[in-house]
C-alpha atoms as one frame of an Amber mdcrd trajectory, in Angstrom:
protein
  -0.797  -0.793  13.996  -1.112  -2.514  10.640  -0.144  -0.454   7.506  -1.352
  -0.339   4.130   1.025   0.977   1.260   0.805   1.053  -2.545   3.807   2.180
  -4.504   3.731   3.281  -7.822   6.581   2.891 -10.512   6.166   6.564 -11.332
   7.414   9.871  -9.531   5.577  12.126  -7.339   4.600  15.016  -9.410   4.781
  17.128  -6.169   7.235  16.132  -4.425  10.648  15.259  -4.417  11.706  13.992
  -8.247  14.147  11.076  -6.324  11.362   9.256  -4.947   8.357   7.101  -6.182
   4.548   7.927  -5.858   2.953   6.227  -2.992   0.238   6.462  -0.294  -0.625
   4.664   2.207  -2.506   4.481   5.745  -2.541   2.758   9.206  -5.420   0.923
  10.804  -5.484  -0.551  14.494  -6.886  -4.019  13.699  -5.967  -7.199  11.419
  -9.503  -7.411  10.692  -9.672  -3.420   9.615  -6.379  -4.300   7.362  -7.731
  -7.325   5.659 -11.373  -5.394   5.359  -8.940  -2.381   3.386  -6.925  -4.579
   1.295  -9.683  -6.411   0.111 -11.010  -2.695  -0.836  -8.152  -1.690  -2.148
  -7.116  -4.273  -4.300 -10.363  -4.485  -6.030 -10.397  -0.770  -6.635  -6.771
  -0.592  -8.085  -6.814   0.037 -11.568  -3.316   0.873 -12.314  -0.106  -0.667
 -13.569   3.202  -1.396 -12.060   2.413  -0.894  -8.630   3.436  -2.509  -5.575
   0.867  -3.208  -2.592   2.269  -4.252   0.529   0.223  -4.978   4.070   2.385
  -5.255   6.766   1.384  -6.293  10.441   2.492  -4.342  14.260   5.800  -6.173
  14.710   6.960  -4.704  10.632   6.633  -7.865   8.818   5.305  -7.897   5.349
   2.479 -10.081   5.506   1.220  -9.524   1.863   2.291  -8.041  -1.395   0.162
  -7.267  -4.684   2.042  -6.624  -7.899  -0.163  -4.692 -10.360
């Protein structure tokens, strides 16, 4: 499975204080993961956040620095 994550320079709120913000979700295809990013990247409209796509085998394949 491919995975989308975005991690923010911020902590989450409502969670534990020691670790950063993020979300993030899995799709089955490269095409579904390269559909999402595109999405994604054009939606983001924060600062100081890291995007990262990374294929089935764990390699990063792209990163986004907002």
């Amino acid at each position: 499975m491919w995975q989308l994550q975005a991690t923010h320079n911020t902590t989450n709120p409502e969670g534990d204080p020691d670790q950063l913000h993020g979300n993030g979700m899995w799709v089955d295809t490269e095409e579904e993961a390269n559909s999402w990013w595109e999405c994604w990247s054009r939606a983001r409209n924060t600062s100081n956040t890291v995007s990262t796509l990374t294929n089935p085998d764990g390699e990063v394949v792209r990163v986004r620095f907002d």
